[in-house]
C-alpha positions in Angstrom: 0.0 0.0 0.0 3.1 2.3 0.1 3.0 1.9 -3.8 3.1 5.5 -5.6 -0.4 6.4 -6.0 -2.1 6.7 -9.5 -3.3 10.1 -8.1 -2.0 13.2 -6.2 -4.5 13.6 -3.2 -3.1 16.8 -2.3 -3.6 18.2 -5.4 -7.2 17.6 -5.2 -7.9 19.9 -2.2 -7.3 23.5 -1.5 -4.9 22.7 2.1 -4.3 19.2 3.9 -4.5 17.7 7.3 -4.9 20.2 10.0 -3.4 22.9 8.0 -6.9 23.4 6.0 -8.9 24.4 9.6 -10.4 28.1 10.0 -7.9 29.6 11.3 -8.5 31.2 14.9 -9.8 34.7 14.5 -12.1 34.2 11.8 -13.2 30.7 14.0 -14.1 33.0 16.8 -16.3 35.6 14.7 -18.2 32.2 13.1 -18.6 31.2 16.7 -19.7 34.6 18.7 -23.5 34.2 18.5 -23.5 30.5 19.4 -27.1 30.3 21.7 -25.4 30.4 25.5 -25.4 26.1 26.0 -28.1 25.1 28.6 -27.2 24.3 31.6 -25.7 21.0 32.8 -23.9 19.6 36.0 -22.8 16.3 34.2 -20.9 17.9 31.7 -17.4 18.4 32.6 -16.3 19.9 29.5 -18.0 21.8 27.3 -17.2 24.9 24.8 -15.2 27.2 27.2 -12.1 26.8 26.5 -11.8 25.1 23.7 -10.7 22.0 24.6 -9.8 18.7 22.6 -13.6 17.5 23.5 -16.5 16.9 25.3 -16.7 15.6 28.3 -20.2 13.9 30.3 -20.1 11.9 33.7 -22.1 9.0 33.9 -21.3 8.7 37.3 -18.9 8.6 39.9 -16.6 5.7 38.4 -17.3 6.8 34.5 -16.9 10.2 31.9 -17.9 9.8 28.2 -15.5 11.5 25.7 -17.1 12.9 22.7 -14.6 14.3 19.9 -14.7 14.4 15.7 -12.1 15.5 13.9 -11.5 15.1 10.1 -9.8 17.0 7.3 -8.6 17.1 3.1 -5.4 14.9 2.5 -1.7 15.6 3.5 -0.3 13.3 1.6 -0.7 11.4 -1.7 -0.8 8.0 -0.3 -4.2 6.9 0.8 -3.5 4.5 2.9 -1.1 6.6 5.1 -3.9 9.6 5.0 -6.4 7.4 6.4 -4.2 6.6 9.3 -3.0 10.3 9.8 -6.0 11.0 9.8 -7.5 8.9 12.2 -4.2 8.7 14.8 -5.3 12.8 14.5 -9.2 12.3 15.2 -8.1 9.7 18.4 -6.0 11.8 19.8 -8.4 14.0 21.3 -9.7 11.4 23.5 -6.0 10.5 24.8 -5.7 14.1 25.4 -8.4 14.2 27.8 -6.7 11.2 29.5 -9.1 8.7 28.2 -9.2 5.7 26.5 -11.2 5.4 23.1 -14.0 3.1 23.1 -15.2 2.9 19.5 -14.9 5.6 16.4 -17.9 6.5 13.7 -16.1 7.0 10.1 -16.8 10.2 8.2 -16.5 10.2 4.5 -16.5 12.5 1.6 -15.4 11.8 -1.5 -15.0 13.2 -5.3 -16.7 10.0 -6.7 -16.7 11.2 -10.4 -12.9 11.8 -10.3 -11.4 9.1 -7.3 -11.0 5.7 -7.8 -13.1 3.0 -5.6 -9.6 1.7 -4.1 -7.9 4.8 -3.6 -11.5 5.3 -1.2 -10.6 1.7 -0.3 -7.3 2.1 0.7 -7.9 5.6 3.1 -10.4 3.5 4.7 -7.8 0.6 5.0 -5.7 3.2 6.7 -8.2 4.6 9.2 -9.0 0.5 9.7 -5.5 0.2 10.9 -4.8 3.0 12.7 -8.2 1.8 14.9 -7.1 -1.8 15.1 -3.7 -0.9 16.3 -6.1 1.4 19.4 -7.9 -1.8 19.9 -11.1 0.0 18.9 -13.4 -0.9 16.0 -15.3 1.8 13.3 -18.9 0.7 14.2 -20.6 3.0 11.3 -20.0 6.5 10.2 -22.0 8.5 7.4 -20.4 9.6 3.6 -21.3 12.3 0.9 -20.1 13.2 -2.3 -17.9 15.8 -2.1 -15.6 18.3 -4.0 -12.3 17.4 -2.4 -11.5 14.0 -0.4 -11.8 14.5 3.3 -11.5 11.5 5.9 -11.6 11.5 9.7 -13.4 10.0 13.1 -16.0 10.4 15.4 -14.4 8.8 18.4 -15.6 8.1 21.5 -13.6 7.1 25.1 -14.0 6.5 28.6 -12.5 8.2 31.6 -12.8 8.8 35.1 -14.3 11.6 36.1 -11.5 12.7 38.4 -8.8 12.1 35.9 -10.3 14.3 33.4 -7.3 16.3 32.2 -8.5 19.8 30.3 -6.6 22.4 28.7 -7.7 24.7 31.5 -6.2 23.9 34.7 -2.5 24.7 34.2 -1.2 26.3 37.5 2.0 29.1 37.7 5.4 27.1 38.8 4.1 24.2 36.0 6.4 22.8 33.3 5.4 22.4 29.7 6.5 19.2 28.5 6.0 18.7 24.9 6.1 14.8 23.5 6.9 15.2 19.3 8.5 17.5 17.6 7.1 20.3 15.3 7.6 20.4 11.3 4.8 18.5 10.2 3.4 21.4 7.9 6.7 22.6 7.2 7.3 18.7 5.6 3.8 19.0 3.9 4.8 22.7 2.1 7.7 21.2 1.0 6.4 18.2 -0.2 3.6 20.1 -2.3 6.8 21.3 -4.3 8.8 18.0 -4.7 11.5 19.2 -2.4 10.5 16.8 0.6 13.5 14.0 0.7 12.7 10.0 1.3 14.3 10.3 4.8 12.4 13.8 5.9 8.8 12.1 4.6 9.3 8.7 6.6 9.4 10.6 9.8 6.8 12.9 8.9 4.4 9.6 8.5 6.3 8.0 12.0 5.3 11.2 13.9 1.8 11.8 12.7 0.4 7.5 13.0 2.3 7.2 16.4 -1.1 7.3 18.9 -1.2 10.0 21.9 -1.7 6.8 23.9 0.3 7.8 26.4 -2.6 10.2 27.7 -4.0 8.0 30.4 -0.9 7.2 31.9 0.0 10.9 32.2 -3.5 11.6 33.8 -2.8 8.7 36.6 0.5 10.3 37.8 0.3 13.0 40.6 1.4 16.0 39.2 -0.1 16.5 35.9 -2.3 19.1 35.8 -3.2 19.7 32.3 -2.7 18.6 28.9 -3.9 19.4 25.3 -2.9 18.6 21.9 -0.6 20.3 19.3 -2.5 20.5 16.1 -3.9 22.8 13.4 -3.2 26.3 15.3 0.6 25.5 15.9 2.4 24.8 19.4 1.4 28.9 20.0 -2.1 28.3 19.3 -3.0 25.9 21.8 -0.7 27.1 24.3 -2.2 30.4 24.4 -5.8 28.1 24.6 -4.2 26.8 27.8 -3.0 30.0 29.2 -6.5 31.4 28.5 -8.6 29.0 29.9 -6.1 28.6 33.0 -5.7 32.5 33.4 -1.6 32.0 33.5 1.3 33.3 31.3 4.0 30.7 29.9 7.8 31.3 28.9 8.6 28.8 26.4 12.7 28.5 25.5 12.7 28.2 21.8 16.0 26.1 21.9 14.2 23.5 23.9 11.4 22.9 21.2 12.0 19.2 19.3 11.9 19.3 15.7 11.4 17.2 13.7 14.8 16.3 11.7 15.0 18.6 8.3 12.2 21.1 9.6 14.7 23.9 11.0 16.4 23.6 7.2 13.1 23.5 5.3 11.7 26.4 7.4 15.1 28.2 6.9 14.4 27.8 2.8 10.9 29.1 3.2 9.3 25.8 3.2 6.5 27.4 5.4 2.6 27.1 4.7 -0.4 30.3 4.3 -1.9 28.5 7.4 0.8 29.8 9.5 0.8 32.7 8.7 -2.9 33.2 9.1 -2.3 31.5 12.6 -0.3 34.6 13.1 -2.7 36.9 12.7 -5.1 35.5 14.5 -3.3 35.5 18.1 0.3 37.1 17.9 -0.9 40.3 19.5 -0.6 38.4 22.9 2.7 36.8 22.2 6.1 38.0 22.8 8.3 37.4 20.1 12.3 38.6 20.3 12.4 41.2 17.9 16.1 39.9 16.1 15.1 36.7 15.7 14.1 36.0 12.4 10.0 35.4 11.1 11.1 31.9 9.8 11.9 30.6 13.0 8.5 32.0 14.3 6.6 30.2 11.5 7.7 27.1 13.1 6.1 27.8 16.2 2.8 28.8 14.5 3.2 25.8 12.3 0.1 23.8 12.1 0.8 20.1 13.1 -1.3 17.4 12.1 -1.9 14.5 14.1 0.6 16.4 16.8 2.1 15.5 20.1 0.8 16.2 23.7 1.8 19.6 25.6 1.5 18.9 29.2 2.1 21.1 32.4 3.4 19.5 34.9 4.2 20.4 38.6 8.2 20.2 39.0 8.6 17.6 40.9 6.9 15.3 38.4 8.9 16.5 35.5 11.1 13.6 35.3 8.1 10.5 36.0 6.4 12.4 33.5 9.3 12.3 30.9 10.0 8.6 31.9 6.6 7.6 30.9 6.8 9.4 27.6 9.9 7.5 26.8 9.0 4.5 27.7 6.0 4.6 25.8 8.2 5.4 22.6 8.4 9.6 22.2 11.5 9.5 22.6 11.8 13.9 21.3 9.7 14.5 24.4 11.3 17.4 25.8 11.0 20.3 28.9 9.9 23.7 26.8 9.1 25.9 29.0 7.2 27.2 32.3 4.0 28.4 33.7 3.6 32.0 35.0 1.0 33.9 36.8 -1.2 35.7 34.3 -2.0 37.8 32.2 -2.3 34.7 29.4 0.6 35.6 27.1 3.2 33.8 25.8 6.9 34.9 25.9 10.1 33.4 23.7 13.7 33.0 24.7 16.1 32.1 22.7 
């Protein structure tokens, strides 16, 4: 299945992977006259702080995890889309520190111009991305559609007291992040031909390794919250977390793991529009040195699909923490930076 495919996906859509979501600022105007949600003392997480999903208790023992995430191809092979795309969609339940239970397929496809296997094959792909998360794809819905697009409903389980949200970061914290960065920095440079053999093997390694991780984290005293890297870039949904936990982080921008080639590629100007318009959307509350030069900034705006884990941590966890990320195979996870008393702002050293 790792045959060249007959077909570019990519050139069949307008972006890929996480890289083709709204980008912040025009996702907040869409969102401002959303009807106040009613109510409800059984739903841990909701829409607050935009979080990696939705939360319910059942009861004292048992939380239901609700998440959907899906998205036009990064890369030509459709096999290997079909599992990006579903490690992406999955993650969002690991984030939460919970353990997915089942996923619902959704499907859209250009069926006058896509062959039945190449639909086959990203369903193969999302197939064995579920398998290997011992979960099965119970049902899902499909359309016709103008570009491919491919992703999960998925559903977990937690407890209720090991809910782990975006929003409960505390000042003295460490911000561990799990994979390194470069993911949309690969895909740009990919889009051109430029991407090498070596460069696009770890790209697919990074974005089908599963988040599984998540519980584990959630178990260990000390970990306070955790949330996702994906389409808004590392300063996205860090700023997300300093928001919904009212704190300010310092992140040391030597300390970030990249993924091998990215710092080069970024360098060249391998760097995508979505970065850019992530940029836009939230550097007014972001600290950037002023001699350090706008490629190195993409890279920390750079949408990542399928992503690792960013995880505040008390310090005297920081090492358990980093032992259970190794051992669980991410081996780039890495100490990035701290948590401050508000205002929520982010801050770069070099």
């Amino acid at each position: 299945m790792d045959d060249k495919p007959a077909i570019r996906l990519t050139s069949m859509a307008h972006g890929g992977g996480c890289g083709c979501k709204l980008a912040p600022a025009v996702l907040q105007d869409i969102l401002k006259k959303m009807p106040v949600p009613v109510a409800c003392p059984d739903l841990l997480v909701g829409t607050e702080t935009s979080d990696d999903a939705a939360v319910y208790r059942l009861n004292d023992d048992q939380a239901i995890i609700a998440t959907t995430d899906f998205f036009t191809p990064i890369v030509d092979d459709p096999f290997q889309f079909g599992r990006i795309a579903a490690t992406n969609a999955l993650s969002d339940v690991y984030a939460m520190g919970g353990t997915p239970l089942f996923a619902l397929a959704i499907v859209g496809m250009p069926i006058s111009t896509i062959p039945v296997e190449t639909a086959q094959d990203i369903l193969a792909g999302g197939a064995e991305t579920c398998g290997r998360a011992g979960i099965p794809i119970v049902g899902g819905h499909s359309i016709d559609s103008p570009e491919p697009i491919y992703g999960l409903v998925a559903i977990g389980l937690t407890r209720p007291d090991r809910v782990l949200t975006n929003a409960s970061a505390k000042p003295g914290d460490v911000l561990v992040l799990t994979k390194g960065l470069g993911v949309g920095i690969f895909s740009a440079a990919m889009k051109k031909g430029e991407l090498g053999d070596a460069a696009y093997r770890a790209m697919i390694a990074s974005t089908t390794t599963l988040n599984s991780v998540g519980p584990a984290l959630a178990a260990l005293d000390g970990v306070h919250a955790m949330t996702d890297v994906t389409g808004f870039g590392l300063l996205g949904h860090l700023l997300e977390m300093c928001r919904g936990s009212g704190v300010s982080t310092e992140i040391d921008e030597a300390a970030v793991p990249l993924l091998e080639g990215a710092l080069a590629l970024a360098e060249a100007g391998y760097v995508t529009g979505a970065s850019g318009r992530n940029w836009t959307s939230y550097g007014d509350a972001v600290r950037w040195p002023e001699d350090r030069p706008l490629w190195r900034r993409a890279l920390m705006c750079d949408p990542q699909t399928s992503g690792g884990l960013l995880v505040a941590v008390a310090p005297d966890a920081v090492e358990r923490v980093l032992e259970t990320c190794r051992a669980a195979g991410f081996a780039a996870a890495s100490v990035v930076g701290r948590v401050g008393e508000g205002p929520a702002e982010v801050t770069f050293r070099a």
